[in-house]
Backbone as a printed PyTorch tensor [residue, N CA C, xyz], in Angstrom:
tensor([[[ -9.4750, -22.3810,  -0.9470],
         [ -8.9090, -23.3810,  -0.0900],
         [ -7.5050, -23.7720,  -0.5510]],

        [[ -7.0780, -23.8040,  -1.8310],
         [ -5.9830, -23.9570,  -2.5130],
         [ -5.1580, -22.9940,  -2.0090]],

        [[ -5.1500, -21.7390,  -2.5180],
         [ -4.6350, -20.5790,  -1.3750],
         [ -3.9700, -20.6310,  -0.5810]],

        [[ -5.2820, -21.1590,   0.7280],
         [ -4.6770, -21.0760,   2.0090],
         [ -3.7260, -22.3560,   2.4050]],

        [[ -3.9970, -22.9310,   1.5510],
         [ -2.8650, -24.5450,   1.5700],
         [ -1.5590, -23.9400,   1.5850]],

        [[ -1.8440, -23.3500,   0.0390],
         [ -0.2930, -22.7360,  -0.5410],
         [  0.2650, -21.9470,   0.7040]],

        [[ -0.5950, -20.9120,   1.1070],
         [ -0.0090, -20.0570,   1.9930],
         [  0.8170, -20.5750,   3.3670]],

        [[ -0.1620, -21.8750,   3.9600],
         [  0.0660, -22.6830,   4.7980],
         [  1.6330, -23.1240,   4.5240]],

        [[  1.9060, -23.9540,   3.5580],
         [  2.6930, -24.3250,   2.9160],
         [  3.9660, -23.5870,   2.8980]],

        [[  3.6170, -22.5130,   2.5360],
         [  5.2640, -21.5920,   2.3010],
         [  5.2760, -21.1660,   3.7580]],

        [[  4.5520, -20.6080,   4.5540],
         [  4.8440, -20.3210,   6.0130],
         [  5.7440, -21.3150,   6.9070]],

        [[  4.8480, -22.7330,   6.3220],
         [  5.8960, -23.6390,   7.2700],
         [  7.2860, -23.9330,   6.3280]],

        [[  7.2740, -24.1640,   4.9080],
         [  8.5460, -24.0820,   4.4010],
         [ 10.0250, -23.2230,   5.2840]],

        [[  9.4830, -21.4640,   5.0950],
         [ 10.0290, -20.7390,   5.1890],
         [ 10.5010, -20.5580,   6.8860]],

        [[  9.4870, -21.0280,   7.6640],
         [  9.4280, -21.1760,   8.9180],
         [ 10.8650, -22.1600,   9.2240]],

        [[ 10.6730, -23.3930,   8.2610],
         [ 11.6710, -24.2160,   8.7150],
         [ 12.8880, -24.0990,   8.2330]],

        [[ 12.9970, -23.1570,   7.2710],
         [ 14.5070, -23.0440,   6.8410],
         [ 14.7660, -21.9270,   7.5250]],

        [[ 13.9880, -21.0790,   8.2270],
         [ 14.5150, -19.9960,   8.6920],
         [ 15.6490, -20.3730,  10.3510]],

        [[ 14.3010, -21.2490,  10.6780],
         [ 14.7150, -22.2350,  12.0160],
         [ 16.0540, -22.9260,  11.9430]],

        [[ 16.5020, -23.0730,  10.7900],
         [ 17.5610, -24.2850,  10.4390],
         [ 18.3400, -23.0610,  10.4610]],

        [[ 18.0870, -22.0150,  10.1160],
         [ 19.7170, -21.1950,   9.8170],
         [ 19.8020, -20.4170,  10.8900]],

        [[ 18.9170, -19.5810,  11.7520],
         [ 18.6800, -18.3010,  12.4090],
         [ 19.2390, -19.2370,  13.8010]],

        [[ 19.0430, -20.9630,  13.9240],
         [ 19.2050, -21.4670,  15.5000],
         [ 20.3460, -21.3740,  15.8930]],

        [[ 21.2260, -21.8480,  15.0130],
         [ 22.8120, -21.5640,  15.2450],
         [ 23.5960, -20.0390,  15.4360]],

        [[ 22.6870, -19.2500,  15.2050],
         [ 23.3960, -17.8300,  14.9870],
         [ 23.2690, -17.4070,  16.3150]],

        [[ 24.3490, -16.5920,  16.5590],
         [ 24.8190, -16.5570,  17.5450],
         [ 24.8340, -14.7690,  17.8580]],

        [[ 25.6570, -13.7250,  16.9990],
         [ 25.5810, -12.6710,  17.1830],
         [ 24.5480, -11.7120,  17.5400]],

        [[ 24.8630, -10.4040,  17.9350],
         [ 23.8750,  -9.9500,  18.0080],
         [ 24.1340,  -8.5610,  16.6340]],

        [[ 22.7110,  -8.1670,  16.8650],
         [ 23.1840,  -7.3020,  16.1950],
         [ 23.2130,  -5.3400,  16.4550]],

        [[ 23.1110,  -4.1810,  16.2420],
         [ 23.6660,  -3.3760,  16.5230],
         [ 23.1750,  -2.3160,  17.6840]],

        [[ 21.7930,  -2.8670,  18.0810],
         [ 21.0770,  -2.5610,  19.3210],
         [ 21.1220,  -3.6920,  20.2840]],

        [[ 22.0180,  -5.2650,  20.1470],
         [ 22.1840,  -5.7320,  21.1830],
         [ 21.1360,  -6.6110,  21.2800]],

        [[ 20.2680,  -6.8260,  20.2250],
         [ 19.4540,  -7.8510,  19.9840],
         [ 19.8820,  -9.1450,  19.5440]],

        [[ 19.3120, -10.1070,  19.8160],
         [ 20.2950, -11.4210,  18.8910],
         [ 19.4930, -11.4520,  17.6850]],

        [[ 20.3550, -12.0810,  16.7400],
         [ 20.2690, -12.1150,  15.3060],
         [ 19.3800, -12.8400,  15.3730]],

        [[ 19.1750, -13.7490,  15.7560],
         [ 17.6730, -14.8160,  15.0940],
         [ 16.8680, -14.7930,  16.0260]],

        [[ 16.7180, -13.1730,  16.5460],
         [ 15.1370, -13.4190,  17.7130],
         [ 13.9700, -13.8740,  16.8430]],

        [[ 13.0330, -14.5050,  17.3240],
         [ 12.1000, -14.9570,  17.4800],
         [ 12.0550, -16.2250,  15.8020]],

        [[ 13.3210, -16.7050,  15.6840],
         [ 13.8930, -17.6630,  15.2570],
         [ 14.7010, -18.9500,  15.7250]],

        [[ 14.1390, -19.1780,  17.3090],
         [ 14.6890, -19.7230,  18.2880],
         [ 14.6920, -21.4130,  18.2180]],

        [[ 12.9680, -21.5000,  17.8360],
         [ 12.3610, -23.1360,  17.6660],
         [ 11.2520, -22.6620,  16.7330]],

        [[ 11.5190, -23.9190,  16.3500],
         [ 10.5020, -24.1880,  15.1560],
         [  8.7540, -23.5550,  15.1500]],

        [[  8.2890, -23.4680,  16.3510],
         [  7.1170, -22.9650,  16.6830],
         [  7.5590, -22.0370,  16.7570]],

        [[  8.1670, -21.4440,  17.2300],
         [  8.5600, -19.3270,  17.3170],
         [  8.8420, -19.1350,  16.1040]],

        [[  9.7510, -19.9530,  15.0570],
         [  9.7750, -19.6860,  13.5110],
         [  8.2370, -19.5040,  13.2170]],

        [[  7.9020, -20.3500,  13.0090],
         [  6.3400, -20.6720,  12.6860],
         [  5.4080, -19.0100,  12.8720]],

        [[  5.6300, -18.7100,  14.0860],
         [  4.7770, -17.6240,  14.4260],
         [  5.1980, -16.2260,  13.7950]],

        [[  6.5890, -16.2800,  14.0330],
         [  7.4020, -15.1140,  13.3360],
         [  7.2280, -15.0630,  11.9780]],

        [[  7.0670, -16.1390,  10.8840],
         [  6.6830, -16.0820,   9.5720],
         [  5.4900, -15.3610,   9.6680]],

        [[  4.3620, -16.5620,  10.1590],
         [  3.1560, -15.8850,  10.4150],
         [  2.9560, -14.3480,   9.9660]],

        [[  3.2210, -14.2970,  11.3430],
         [  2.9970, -12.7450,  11.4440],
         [  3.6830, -11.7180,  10.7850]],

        [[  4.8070, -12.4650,  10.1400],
         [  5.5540, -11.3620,   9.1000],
         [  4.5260, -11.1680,   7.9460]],

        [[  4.1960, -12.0430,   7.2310],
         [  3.0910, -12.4150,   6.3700],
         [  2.1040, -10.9180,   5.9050]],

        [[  1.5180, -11.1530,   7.7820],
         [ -0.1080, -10.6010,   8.0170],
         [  0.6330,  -9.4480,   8.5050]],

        [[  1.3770,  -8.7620,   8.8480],
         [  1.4350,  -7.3730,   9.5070],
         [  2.6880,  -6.8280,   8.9790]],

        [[  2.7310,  -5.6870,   9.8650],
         [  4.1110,  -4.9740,   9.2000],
         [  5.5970,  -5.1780,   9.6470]],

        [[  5.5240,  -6.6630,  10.5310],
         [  6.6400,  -6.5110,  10.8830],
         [  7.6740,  -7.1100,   9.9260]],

        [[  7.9020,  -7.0710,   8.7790],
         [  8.9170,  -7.8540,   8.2160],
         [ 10.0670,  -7.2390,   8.3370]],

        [[ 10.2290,  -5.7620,   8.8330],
         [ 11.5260,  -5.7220,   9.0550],
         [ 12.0210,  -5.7730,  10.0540]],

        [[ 11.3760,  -5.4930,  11.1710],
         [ 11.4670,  -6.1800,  12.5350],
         [ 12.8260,  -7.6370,  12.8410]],

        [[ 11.6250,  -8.6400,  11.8420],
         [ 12.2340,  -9.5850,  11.4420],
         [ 13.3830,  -9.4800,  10.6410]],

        [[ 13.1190,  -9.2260,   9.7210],
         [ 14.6410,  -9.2000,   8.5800],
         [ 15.5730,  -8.0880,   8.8130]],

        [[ 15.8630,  -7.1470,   9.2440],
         [ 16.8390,  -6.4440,   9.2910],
         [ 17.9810,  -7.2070,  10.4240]],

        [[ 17.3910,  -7.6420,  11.5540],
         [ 18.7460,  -7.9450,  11.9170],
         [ 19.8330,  -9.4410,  11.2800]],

        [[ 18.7720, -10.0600,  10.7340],
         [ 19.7000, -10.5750,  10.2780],
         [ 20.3490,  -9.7220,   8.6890]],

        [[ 19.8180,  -9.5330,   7.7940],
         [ 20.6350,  -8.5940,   6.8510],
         [ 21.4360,  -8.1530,   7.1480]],

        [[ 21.3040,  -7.5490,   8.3590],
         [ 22.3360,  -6.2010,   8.4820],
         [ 23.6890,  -6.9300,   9.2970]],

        [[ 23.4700,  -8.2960,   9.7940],
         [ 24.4260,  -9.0890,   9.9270],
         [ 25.6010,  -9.6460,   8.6140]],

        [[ 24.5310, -10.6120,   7.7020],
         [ 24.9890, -10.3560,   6.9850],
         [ 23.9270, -10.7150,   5.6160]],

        [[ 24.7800,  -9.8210,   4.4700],
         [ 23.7910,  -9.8250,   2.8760],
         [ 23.6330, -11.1510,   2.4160]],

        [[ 24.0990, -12.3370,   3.2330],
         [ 23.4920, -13.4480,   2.1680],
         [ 21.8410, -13.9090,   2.6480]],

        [[ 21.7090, -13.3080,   3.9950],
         [ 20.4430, -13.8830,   4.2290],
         [ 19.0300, -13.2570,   3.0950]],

        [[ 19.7540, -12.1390,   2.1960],
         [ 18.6730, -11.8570,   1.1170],
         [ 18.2330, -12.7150,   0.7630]],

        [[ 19.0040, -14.1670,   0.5490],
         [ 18.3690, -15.3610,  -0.6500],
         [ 17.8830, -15.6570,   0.3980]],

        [[ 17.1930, -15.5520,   1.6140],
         [ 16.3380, -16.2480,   2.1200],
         [ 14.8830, -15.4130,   1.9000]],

        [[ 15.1760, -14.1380,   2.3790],
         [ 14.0880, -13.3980,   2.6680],
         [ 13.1780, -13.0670,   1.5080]],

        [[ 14.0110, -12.7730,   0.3050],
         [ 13.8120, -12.0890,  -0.8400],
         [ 12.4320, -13.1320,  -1.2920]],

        [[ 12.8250, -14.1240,  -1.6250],
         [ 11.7480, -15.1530,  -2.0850],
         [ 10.5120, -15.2450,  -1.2040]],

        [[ 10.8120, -15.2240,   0.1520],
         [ 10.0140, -15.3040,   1.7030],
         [  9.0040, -13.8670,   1.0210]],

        [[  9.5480, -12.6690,   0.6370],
         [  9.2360, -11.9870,   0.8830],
         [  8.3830, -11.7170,  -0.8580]],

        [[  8.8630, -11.8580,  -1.9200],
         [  8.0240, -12.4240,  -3.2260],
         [  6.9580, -13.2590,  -3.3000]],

        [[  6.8740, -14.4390,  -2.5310],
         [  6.2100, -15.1240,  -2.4920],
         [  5.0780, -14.9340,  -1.9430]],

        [[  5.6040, -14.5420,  -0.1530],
         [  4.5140, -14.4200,   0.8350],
         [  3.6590, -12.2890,   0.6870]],

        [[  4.4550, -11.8440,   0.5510],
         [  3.7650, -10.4910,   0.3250],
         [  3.3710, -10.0550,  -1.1470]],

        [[  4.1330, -10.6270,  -1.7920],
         [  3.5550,  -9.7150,  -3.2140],
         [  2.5270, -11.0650,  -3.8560]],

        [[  2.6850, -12.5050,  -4.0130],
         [  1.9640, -13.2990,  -4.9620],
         [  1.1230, -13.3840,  -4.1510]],

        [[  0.9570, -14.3750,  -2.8700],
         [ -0.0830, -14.5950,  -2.0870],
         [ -0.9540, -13.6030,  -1.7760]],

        [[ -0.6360, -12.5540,  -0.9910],
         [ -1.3990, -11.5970,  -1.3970],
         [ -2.2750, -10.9040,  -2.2310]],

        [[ -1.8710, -10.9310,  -3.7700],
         [ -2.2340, -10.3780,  -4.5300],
         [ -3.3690, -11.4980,  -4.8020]],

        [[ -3.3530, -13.0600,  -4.6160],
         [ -3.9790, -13.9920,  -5.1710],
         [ -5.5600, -14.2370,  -4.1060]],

        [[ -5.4000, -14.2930,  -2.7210],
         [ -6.0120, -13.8590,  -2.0570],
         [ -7.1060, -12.3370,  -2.0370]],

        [[ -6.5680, -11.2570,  -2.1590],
         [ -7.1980, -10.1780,  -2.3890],
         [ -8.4260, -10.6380,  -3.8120]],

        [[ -7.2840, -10.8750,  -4.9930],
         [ -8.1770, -11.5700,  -5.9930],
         [ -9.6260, -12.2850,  -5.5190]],

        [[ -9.2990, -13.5020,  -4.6490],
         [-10.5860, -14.5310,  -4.3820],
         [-11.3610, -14.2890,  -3.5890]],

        [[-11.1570, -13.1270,  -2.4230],
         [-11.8630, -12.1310,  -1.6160],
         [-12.7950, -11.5820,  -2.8960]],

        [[-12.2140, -10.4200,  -3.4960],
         [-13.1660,  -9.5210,  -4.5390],
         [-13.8430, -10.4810,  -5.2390]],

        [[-13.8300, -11.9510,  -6.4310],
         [-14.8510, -12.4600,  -6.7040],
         [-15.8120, -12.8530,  -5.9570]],

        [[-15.5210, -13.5150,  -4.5560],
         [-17.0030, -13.9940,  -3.6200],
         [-17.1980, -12.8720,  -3.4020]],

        [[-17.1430, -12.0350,  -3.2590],
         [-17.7640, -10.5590,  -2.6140],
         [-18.7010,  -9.9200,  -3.9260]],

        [[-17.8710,  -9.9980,  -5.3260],
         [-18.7520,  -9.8960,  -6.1660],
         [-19.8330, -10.4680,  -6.8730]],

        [[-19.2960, -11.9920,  -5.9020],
         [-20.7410, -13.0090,  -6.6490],
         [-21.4910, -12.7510,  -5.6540]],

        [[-21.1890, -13.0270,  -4.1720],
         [-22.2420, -12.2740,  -3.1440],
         [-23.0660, -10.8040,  -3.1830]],

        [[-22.5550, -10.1470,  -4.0060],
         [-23.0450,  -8.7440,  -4.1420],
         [-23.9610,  -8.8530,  -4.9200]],

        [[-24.1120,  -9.5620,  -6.5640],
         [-24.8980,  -9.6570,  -7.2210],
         [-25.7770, -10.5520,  -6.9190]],

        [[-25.6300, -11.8700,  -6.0800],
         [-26.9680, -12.2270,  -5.9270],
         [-27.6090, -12.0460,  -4.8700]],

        [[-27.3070, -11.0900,  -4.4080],
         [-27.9220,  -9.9080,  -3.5550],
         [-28.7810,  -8.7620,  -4.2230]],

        [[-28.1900,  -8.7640,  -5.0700],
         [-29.1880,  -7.3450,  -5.5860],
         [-29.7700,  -8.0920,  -6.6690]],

        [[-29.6980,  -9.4400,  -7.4400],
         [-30.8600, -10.0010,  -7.8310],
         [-31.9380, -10.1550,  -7.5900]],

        [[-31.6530, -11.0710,  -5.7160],
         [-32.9270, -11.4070,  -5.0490],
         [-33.5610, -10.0990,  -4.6650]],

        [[-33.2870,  -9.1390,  -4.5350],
         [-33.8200,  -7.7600,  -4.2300],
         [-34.6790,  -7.3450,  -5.2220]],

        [[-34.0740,  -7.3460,  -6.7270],
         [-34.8460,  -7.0000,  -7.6450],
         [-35.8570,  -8.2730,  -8.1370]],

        [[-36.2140,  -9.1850,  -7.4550],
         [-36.9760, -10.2290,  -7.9580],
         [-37.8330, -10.2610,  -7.0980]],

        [[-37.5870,  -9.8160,  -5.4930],
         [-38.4850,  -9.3390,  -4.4470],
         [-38.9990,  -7.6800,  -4.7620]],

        [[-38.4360,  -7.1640,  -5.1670],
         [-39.4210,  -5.7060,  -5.9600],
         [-40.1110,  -5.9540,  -6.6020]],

        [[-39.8030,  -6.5250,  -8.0370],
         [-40.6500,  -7.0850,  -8.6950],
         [-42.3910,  -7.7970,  -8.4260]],

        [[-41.7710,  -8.7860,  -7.9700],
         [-42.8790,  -9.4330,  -7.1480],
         [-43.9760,  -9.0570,  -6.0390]],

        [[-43.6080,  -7.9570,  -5.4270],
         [-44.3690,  -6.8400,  -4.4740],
         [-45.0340,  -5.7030,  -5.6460]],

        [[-44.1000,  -5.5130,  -6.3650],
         [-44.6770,  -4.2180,  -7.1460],
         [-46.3860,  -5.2290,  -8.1220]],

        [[-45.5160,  -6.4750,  -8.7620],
         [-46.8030,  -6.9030,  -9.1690],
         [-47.7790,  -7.5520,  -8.2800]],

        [[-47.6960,  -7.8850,  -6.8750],
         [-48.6770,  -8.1570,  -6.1540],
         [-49.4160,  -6.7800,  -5.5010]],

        [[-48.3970,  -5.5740,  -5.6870],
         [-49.6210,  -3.8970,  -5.1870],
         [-50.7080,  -3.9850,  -6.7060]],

        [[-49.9120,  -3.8810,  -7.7170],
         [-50.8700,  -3.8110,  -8.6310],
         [-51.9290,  -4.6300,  -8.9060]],

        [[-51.6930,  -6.3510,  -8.7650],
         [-52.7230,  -7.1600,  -8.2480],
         [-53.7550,  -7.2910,  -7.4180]],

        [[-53.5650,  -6.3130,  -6.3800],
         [-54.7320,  -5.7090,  -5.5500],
         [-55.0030,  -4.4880,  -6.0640]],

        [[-54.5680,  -3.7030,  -6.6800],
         [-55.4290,  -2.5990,  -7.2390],
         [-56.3890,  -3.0890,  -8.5170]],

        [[-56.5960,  -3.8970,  -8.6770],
         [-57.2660,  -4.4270, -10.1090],
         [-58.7840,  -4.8940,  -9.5920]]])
């Protein structure tokens, strides 16, 4: 739950500074796209983080502004440390322990229900 706070957290961070810089921009860039598509309002920030996050579009997103210009690295770079390599990695983490505490007391109760059948066949064979 901590996690998904954090994650929550930097999405709307990043959401809102992206919003603050990408609204004013004006150019386009070299296919005639504008530089801060789907950086328009704060809810389209919002979604565009989002989904940069969870899928593959981060360059979608980030190239046109980069390729506008190199200072928007100090935005992305961290956006992109934070939200793809730590969160990620921290998540995947807390997935594999419940899955591994769910796994084992799964095959506990299994072996405590064998158990218990095997000594109730032999209890009727007696």
């Amino acid at each position: 739950s901590k996690v998904g706070m954090f994650f929550l957290y930097t999405v709307v961070l990043f959401a809102w500074v992206a919003a603050t810089i990408f609204d004013d921009e004006e150019g386009k860039d070299q296919f005639g796209e504008p530089i801060g598509q789907g950086f328009e309002s704060f809810s389209a920030s919002l979604y565009t983080c989002f989904t940069t996050l969870n899928t593959a579009t981060l360059p979608d997103s980030m190239v046109p502004s980069y390729d506008s210009s190199r200072s928007y690295l100090l935005l992305w770079m961290p956006f992109i440390f934070v939200g793809a390599v730590l969160l990620k990695q921290v998540i995947l983490a807390g997935v594999y322990n419940d899955y591994s505490k769910h796994t084992k007391n799964f095959l506990e109760e299994g072996r405590r229900l064998r158990k218990s059948g095997v000594d109730g066949a032999f209890a009727l064979l007696k």
